[in-house]
Backbone of each chain as ProteinMPNN parsed JSONL, in Angstrom:
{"seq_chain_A": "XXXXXXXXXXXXXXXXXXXXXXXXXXXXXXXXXXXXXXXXXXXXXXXXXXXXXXXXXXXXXXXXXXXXXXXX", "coords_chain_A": {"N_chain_A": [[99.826, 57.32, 68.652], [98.388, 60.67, 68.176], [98.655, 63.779, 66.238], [99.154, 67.002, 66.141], [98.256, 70.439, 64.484], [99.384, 72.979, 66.263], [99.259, 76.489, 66.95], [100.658, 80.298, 67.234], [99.034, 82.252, 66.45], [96.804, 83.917, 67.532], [98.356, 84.86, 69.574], [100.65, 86.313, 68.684], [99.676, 88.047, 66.594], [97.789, 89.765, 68.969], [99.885, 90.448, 70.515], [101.967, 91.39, 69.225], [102.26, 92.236, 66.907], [99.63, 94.185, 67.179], [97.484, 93.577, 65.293], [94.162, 93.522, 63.923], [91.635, 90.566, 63.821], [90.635, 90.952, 61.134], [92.14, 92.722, 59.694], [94.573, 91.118, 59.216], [93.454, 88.562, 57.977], [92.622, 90.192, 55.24], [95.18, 90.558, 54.822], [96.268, 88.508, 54.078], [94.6, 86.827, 52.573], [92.675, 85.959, 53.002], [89.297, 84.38, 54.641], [87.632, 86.412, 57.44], [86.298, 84.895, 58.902], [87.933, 82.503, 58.665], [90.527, 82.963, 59.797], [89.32, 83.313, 62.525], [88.809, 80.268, 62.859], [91.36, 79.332, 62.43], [92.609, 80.475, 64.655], [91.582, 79.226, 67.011], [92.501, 76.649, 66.763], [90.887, 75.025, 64.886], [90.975, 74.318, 62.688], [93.156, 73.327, 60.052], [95.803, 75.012, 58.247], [96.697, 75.31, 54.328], [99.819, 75.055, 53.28], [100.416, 77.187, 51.601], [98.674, 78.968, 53.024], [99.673, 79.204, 55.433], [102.255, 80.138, 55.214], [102.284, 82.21, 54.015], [100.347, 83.887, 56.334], [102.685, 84.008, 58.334], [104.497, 85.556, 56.93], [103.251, 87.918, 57.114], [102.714, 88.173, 59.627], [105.353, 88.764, 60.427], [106.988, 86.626, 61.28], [108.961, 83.476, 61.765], [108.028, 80.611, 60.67], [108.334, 78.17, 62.305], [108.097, 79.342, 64.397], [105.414, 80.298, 64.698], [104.077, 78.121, 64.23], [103.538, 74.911, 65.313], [103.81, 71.246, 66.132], [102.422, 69.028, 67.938], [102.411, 66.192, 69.772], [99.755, 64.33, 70.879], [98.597, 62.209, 73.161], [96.207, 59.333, 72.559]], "CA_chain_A": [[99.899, 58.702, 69.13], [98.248, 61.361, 67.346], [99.653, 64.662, 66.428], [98.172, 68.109, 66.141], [99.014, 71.572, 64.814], [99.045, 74.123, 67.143], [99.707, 77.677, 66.12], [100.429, 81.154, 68.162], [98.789, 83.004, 65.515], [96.387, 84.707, 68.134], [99.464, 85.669, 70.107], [101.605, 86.809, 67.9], [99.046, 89.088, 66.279], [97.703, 90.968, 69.571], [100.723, 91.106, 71.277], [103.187, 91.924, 69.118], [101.686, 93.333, 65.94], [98.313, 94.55, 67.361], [96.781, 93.789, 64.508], [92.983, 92.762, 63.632], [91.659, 89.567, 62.753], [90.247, 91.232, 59.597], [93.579, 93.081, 58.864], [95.407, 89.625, 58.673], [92.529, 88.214, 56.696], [93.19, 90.834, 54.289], [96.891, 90.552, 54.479], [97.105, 86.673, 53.443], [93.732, 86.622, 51.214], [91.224, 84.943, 53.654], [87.946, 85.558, 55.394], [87.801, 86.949, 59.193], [86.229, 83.307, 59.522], [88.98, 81.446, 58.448], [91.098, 83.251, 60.729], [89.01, 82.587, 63.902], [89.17, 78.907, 62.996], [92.907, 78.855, 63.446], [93.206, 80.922, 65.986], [90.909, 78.358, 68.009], [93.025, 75.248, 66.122], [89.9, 73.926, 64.213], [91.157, 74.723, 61.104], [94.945, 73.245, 59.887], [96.173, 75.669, 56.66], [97.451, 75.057, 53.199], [101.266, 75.163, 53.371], [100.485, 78.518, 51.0], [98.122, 79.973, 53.528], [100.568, 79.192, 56.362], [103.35, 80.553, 54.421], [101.339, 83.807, 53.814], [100.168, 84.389, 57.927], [103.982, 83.971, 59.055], [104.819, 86.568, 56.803], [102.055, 89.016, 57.319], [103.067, 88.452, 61.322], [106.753, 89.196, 60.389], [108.092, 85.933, 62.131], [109.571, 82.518, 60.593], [106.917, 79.538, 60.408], [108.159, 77.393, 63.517], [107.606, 80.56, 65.595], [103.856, 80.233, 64.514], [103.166, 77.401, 63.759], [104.182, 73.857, 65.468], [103.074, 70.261, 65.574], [102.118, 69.151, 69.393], [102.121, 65.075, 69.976], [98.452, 64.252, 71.958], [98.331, 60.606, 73.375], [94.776, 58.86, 72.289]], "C_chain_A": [[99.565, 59.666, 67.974], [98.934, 62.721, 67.319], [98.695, 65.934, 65.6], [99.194, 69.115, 65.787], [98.683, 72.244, 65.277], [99.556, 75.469, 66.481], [99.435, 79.2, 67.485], [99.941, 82.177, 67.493], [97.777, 84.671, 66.16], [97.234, 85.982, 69.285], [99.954, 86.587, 70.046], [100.702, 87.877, 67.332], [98.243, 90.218, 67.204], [98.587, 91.146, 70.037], [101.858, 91.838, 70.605], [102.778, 92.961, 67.539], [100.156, 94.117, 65.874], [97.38, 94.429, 66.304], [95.109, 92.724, 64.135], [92.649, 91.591, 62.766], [91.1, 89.736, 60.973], [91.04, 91.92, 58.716], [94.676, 91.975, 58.614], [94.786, 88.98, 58.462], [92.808, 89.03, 55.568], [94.404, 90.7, 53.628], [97.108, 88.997, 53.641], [96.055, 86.287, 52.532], [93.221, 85.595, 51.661], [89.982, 85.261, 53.93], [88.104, 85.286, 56.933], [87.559, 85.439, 59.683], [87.214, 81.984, 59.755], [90.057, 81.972, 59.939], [90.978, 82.785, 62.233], [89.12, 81.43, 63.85], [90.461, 78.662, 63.423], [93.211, 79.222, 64.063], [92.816, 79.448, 67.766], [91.449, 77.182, 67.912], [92.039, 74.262, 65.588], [89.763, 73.855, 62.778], [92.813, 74.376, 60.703], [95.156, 74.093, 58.101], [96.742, 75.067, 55.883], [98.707, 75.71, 53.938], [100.919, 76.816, 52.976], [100.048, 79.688, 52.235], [99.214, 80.173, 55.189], [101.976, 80.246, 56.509], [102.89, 82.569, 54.751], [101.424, 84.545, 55.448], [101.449, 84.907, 58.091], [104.591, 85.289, 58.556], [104.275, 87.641, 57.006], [102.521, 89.575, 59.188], [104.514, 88.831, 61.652], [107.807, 87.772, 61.183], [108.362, 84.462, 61.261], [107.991, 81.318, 61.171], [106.997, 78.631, 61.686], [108.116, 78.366, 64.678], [105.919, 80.623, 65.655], [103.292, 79.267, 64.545], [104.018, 76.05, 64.291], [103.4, 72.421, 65.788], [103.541, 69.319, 67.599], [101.797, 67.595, 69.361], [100.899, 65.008, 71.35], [98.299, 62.486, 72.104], [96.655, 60.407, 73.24], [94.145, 58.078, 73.372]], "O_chain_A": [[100.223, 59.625, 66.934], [99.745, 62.959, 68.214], [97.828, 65.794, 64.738], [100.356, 69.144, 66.192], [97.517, 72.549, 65.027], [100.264, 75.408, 65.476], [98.531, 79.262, 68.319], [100.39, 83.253, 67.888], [97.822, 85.826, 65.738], [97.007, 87.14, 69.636], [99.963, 87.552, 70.81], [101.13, 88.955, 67.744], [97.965, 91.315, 66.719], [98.607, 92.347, 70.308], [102.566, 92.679, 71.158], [103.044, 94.144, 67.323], [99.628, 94.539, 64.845], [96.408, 95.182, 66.35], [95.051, 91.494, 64.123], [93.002, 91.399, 61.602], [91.158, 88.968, 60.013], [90.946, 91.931, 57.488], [95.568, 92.126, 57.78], [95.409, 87.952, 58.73], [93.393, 88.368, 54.711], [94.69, 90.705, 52.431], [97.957, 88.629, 52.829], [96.361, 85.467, 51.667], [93.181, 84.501, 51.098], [89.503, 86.326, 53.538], [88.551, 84.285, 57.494], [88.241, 84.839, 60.513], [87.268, 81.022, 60.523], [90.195, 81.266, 60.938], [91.801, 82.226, 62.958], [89.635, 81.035, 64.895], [90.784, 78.019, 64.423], [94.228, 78.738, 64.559], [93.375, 79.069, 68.796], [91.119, 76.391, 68.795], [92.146, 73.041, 65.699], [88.877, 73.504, 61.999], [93.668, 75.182, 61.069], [94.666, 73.679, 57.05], [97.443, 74.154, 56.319], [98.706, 76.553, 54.834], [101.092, 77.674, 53.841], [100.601, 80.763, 52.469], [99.338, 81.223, 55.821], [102.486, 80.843, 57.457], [103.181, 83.559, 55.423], [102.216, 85.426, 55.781], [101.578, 86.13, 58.037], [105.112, 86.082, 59.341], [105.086, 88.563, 57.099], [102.608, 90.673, 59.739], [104.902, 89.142, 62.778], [108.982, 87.875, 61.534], [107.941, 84.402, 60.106], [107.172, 81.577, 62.053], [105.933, 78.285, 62.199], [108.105, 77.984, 65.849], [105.317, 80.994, 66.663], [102.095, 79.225, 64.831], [105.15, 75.946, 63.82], [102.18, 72.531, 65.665], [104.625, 69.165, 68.16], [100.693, 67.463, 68.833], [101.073, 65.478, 72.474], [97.935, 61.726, 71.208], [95.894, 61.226, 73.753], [92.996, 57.657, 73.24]]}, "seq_chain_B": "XXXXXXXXXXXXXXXXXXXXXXXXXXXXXXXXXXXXXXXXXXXXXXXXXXXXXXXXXXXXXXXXXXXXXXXXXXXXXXXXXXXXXXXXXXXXXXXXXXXXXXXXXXXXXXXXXXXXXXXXXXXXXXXXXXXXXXXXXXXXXXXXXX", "coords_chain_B": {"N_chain_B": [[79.858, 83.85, 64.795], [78.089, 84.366, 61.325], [79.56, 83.009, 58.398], [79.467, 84.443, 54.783], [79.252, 82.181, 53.475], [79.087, 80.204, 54.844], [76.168, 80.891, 55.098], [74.459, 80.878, 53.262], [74.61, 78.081, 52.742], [73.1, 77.782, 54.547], [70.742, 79.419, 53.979], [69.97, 77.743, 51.734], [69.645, 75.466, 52.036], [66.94, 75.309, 54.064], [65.389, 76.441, 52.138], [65.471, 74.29, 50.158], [64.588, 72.589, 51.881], [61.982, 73.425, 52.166], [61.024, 72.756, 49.893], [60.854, 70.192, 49.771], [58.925, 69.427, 51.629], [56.745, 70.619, 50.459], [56.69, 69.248, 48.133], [56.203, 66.344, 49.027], [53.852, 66.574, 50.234], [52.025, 67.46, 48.101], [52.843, 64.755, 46.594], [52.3, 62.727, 47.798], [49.25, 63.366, 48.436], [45.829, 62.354, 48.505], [44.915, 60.817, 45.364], [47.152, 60.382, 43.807], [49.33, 58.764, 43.736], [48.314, 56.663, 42.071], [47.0, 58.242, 39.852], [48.879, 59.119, 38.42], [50.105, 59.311, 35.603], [47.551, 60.826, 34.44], [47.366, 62.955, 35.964], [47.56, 65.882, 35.232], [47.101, 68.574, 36.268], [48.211, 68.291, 38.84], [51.399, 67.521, 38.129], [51.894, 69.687, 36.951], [52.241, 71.416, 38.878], [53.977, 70.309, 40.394], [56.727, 70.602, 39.231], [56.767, 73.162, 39.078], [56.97, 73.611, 41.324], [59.852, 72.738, 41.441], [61.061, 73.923, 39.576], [61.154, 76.239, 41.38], [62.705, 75.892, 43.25], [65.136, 76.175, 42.053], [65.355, 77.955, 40.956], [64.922, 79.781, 43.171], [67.927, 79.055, 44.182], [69.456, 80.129, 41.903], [68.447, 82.831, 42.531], [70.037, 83.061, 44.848], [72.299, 82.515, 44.206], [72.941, 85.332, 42.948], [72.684, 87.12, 44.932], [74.445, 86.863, 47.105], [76.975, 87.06, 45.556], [80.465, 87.186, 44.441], [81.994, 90.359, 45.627], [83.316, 93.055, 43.987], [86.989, 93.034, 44.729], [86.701, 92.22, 47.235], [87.037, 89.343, 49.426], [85.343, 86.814, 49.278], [85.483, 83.963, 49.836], [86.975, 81.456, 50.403], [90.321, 78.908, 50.989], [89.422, 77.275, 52.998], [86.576, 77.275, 52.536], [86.538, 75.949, 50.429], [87.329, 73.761, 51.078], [85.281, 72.661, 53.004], [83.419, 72.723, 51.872], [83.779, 70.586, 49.218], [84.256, 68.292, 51.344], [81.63, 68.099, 52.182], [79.867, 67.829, 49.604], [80.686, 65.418, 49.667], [80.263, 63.765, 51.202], [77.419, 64.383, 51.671], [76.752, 62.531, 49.101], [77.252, 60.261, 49.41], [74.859, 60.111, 51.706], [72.847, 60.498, 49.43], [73.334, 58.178, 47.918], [72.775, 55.912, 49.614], [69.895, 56.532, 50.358], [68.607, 56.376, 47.598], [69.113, 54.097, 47.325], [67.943, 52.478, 49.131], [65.395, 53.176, 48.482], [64.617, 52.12, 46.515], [65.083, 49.392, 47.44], [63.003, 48.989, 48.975], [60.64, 49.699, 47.229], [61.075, 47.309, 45.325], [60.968, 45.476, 47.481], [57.843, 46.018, 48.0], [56.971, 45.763, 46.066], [57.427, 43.137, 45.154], [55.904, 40.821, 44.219], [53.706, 41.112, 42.829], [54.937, 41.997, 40.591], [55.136, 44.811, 39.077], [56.744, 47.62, 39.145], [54.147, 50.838, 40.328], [54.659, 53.498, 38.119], [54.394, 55.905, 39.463], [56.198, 55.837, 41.652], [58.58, 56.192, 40.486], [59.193, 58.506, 38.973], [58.707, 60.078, 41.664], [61.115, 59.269, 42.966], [62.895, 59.756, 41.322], [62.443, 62.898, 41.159], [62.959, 63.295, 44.394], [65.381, 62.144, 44.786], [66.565, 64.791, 44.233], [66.104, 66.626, 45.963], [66.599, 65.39, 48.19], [69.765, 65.175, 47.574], [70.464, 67.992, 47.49], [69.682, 68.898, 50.257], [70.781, 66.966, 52.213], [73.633, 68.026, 51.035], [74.028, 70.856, 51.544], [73.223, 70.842, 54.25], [75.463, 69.346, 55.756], [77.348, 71.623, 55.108], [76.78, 72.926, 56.238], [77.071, 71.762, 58.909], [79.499, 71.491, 59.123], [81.298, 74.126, 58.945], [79.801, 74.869, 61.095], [81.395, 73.276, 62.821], [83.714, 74.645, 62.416], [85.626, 73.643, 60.865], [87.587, 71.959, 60.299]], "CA_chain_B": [[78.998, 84.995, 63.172], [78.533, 83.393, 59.861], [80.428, 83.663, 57.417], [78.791, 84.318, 53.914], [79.154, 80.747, 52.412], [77.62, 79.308, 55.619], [74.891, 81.73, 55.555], [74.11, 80.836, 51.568], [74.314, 76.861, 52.747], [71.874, 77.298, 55.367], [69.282, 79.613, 53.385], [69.683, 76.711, 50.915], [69.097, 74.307, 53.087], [65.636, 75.916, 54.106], [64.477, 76.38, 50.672], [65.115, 72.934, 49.348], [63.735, 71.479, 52.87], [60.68, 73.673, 51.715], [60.348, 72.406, 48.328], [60.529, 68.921, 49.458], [58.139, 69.449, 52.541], [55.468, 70.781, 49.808], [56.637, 68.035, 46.954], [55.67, 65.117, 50.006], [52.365, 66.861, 50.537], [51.708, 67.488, 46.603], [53.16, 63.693, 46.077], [51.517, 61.671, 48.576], [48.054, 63.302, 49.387], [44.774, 62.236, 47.45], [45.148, 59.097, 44.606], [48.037, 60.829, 43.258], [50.353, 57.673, 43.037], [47.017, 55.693, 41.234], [46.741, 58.678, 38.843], [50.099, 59.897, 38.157], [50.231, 59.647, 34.716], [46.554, 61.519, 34.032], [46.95, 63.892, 36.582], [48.586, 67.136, 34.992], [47.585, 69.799, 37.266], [49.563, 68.019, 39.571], [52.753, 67.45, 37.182], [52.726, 71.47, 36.566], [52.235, 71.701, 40.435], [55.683, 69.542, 40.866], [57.225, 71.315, 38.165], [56.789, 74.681, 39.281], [57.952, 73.898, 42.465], [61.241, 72.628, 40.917], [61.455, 75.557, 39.252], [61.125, 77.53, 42.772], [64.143, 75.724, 43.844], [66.192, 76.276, 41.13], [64.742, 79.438, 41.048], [65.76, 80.623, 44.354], [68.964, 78.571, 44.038], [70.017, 81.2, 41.049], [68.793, 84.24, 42.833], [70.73, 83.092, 45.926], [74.065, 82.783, 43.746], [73.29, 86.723, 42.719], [72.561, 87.547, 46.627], [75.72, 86.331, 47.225], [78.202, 86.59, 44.325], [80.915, 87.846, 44.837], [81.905, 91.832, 45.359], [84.974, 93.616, 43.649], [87.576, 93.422, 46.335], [86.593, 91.638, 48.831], [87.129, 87.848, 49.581], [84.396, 86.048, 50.155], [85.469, 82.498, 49.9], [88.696, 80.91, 50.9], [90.677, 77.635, 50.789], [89.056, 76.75, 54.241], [85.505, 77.098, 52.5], [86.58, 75.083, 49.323], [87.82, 72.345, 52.178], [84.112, 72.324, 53.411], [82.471, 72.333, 50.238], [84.186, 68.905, 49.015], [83.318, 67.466, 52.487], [79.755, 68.174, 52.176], [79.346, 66.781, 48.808], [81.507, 63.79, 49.935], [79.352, 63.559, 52.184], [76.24, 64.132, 50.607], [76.957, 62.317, 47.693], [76.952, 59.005, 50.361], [73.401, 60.092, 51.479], [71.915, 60.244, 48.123], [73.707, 56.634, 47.122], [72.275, 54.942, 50.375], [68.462, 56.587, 50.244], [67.901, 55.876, 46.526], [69.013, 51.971, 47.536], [67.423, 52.092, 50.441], [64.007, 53.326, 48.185], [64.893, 51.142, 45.1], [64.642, 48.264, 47.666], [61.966, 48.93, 49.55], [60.183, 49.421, 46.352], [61.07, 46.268, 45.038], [60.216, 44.019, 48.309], [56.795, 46.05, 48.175], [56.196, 45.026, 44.68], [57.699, 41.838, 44.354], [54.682, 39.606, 44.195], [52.743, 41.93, 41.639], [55.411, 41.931, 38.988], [55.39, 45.674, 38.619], [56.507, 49.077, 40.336], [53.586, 51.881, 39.839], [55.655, 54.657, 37.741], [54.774, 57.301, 39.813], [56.993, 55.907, 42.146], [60.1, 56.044, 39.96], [58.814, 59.801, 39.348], [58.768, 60.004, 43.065], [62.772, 58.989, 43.061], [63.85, 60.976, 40.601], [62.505, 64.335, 42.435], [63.019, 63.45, 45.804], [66.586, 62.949, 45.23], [67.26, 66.207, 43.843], [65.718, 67.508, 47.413], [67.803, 64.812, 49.31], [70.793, 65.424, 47.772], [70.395, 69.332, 47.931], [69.211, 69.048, 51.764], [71.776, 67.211, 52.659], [74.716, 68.431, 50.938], [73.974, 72.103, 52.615], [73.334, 70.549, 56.159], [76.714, 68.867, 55.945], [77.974, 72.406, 54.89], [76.223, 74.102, 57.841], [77.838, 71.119, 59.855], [81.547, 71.354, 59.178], [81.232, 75.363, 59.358], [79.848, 75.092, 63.001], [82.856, 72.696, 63.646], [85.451, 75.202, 62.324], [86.218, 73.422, 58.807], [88.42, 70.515, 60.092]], "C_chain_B": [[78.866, 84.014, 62.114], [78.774, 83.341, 59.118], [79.345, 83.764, 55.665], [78.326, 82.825, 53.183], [78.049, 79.909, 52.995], [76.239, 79.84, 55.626], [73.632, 81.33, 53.96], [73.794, 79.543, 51.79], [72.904, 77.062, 53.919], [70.621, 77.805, 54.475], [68.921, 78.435, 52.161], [69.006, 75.676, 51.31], [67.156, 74.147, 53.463], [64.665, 75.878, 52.967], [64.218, 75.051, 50.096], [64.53, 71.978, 50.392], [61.869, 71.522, 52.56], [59.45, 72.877, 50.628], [60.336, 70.734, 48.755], [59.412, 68.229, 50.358], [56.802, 69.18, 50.82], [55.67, 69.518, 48.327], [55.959, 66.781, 47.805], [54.226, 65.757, 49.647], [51.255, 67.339, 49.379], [51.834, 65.791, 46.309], [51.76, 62.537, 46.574], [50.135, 61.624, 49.134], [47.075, 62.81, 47.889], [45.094, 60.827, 46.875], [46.313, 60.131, 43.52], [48.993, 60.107, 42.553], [49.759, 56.792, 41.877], [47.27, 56.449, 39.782], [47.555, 59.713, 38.48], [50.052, 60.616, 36.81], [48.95, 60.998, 33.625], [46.523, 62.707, 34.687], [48.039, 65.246, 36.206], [48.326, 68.421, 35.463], [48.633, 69.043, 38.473], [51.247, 67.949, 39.338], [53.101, 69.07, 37.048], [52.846, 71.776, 37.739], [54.026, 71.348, 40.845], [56.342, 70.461, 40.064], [57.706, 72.488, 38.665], [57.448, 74.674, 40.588], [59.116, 73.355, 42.123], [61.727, 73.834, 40.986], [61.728, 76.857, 40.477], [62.237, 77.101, 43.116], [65.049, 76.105, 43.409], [66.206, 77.524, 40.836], [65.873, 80.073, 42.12], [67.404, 80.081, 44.256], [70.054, 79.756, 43.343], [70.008, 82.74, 42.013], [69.383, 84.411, 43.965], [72.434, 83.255, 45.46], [73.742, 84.634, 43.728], [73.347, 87.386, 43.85], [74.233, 87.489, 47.001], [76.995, 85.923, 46.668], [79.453, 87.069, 44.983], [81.564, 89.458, 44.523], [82.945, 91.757, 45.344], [85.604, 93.931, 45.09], [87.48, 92.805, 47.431], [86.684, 89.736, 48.777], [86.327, 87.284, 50.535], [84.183, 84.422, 50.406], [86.941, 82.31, 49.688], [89.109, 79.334, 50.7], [89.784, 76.249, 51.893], [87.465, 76.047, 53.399], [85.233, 76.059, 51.468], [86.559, 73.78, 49.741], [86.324, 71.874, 52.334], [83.563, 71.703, 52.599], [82.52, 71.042, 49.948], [83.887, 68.261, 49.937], [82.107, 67.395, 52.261], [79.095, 67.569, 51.158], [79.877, 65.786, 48.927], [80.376, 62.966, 50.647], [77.781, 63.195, 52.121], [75.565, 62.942, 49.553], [76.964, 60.406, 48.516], [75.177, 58.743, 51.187], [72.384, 59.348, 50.856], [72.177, 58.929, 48.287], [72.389, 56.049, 48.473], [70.595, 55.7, 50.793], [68.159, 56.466, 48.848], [67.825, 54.211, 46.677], [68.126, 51.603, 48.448], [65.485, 52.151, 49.876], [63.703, 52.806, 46.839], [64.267, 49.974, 45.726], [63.408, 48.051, 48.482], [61.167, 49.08, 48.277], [59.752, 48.07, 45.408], [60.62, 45.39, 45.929], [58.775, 44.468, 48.69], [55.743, 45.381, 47.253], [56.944, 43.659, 44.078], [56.635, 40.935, 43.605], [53.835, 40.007, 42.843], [53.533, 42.23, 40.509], [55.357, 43.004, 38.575], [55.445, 46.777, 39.701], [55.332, 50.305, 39.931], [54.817, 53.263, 39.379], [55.632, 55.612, 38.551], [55.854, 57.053, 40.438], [58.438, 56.507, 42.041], [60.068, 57.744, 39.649], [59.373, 60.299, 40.118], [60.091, 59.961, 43.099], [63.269, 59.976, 42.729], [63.368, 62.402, 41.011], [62.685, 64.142, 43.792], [64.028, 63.033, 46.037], [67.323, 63.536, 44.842], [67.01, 67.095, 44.689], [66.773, 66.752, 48.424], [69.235, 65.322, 49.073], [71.796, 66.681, 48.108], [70.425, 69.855, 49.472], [70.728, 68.456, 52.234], [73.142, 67.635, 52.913], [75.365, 70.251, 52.538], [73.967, 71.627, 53.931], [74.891, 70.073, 56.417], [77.3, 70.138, 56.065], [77.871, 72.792, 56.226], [77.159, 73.251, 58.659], [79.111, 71.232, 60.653], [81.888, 72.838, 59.066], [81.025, 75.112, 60.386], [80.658, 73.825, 63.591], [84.277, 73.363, 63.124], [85.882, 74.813, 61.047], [87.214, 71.81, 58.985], [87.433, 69.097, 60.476]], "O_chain_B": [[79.5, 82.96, 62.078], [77.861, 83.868, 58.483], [78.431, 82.941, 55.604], [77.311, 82.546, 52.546], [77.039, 79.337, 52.587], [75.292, 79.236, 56.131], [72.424, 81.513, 53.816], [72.729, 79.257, 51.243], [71.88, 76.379, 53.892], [69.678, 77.065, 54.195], [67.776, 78.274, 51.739], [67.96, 75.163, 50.914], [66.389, 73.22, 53.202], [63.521, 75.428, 52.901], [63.136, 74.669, 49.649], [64.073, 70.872, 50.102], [60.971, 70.68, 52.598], [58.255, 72.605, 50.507], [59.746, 70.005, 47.957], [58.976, 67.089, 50.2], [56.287, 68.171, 50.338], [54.705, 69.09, 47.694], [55.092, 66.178, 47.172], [53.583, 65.292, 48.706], [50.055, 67.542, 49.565], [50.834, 65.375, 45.724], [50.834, 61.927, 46.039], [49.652, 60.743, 49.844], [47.406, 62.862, 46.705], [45.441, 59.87, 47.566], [45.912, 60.462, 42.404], [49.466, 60.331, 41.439], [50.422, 56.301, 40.964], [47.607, 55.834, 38.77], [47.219, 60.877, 38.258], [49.991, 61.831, 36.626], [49.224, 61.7, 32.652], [45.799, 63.594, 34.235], [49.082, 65.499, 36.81], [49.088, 69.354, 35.209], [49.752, 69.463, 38.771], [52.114, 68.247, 40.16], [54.221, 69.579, 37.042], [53.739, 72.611, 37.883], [54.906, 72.009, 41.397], [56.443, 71.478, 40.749], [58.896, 72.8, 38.688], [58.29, 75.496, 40.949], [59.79, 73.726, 43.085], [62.375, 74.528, 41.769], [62.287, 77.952, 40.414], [63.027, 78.009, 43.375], [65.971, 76.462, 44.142], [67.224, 78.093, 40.441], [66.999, 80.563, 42.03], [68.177, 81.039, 44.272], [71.072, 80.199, 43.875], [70.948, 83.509, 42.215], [69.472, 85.556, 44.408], [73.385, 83.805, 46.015], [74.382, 85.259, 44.574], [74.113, 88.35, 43.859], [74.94, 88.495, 47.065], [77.785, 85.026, 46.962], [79.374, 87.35, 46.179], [81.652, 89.823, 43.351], [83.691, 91.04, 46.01], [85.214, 94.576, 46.063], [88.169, 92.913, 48.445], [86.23, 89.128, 47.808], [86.343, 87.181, 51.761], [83.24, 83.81, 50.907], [87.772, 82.887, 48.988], [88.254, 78.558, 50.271], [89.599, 75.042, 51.74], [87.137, 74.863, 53.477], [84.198, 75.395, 51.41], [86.029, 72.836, 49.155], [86.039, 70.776, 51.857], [83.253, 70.515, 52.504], [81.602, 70.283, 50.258], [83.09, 67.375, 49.63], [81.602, 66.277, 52.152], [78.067, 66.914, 51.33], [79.5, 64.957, 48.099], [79.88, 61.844, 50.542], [77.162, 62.167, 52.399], [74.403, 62.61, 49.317], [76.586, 59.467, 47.815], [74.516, 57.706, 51.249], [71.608, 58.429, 51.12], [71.267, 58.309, 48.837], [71.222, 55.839, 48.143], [70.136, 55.154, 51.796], [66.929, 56.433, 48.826], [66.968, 53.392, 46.346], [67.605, 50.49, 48.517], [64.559, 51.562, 50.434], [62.685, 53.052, 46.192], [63.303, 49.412, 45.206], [62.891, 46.939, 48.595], [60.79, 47.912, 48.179], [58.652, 47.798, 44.927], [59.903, 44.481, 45.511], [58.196, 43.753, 49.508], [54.63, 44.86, 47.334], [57.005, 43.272, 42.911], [56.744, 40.482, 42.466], [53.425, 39.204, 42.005], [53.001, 42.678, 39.493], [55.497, 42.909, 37.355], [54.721, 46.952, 40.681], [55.753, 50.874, 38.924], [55.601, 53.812, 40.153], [56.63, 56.331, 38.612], [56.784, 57.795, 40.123], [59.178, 57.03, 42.875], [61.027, 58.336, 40.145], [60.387, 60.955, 39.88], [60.421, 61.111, 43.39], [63.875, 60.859, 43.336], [64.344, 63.125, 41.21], [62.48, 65.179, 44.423], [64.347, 63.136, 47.222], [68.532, 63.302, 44.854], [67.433, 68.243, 44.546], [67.545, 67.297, 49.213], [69.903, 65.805, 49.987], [72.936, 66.753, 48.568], [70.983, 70.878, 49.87], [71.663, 69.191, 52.552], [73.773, 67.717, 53.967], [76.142, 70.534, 53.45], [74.788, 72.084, 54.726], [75.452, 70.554, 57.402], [77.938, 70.208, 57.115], [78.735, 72.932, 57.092], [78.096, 73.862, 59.172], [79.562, 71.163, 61.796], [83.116, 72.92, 59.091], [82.052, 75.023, 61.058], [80.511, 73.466, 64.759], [85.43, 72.954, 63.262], [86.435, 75.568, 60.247], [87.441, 70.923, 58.162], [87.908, 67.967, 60.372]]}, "name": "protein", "num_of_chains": 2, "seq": "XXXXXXXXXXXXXXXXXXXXXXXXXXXXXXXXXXXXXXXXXXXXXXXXXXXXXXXXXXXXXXXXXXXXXXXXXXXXXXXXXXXXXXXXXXXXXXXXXXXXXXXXXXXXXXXXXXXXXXXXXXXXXXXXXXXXXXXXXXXXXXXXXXXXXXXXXXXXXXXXXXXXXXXXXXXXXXXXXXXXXXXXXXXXXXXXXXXXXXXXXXXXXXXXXXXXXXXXXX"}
């Protein structure tokens, strides 16, 4: 069984802090690209850059970010 | 969209597909392989197109350096990068063997390889390994980075 992270990063940033994917690129010291990758889940972050988002989005890390078992 | 890095691997890509299009068609036309060693308009011909690669190569880093302030390369793109020469870097190994041995089971019987050939190697995979590193790049950019 493999295992995936999922993340509500797209969520959490229009719904609750309206904010642009190029203003939370800015905020955590990425590029707009990187961003769309994890919003889409084709991209898994450094612990650091993970670390960074959660705070930028104001919420704790298993609110953003969680790890989703996918049968093969 | 594409992000700057991918946009720098693909025009790379292009250029060194260029230079190795016109190195084939400089290498292989005429008695070129016969008269390698005598033929030095051809040698400044190869040459110069090196130089165009390496050339553009440089004035593609200044195209694309990076500007005060702004972040133009990330952990994601560093991720790629190492893929691509991982990647790459498996290429090269298995087309120099692959043109080492075909070399050798062409010239077994005759007891010698013509030098240009070995020539021939040593520029064509400083285009392979260039070509493909960037295509890998372009690759694992249009899959997102993982």
């Amino acid at each position: 069984m493999a295992e995936k992270l999922t993340n509500q990063i797209r969520h959490l940033r229009r719904g609750f802090t309206d904010m642009t994917q190029q203003r939370l690129a800015d905020a955590v010291g990425c590029t707009r690209q990187t961003i769309i990758a994890l919003e889409q889940e084709k991209y898994n972050p450094s612990l650091i850059l993970a670390m960074k988002i959660t705070e930028a989005l104001g919420r704790k890390i298993e609110e953003v970010f969680m790890i989703e078992s996918e049968s093969e | 969209m594409m992000s700057k890095q991918m946009k720098q691997a693909f025009v790379r890509m292009i250029l060194w597909s260029l230079v190795f299009v016109f190195f084939l068609a400089i290498f292989l036309s005429g008695d070129t392989l016969a008269t390698w060693g005598d033929n030095t308009r051809k040698t400044i011909m190869v040459a110069a197109l090196f130089l165009a690669g390496f050339g553009g190569d440089a004035v593609l880093g200044v195209i694309y350096r990076k500007k005060k302030g702004k972040i133009s390369k990330d952990e994601r793109d560093d991720y790629i990068e190492k893929r691509a020469v991982s990647a790459g870097f498996i290429v090269t190994l298995v087309y120099v063997y692959l043109l080492a041995i075909t070399l050798y089971t062409k010239n077994e019987t005759s007891g010698f390889v013509p030098v240009a050939w070995l020539w021939f190697l040593a520029y064509s995979l400083i285009c392979v390994a260039n070509i493909s590193v960037t295509a890998f790049s372009v690759f694992f950019y249009r899959k997102g980075g993982q």
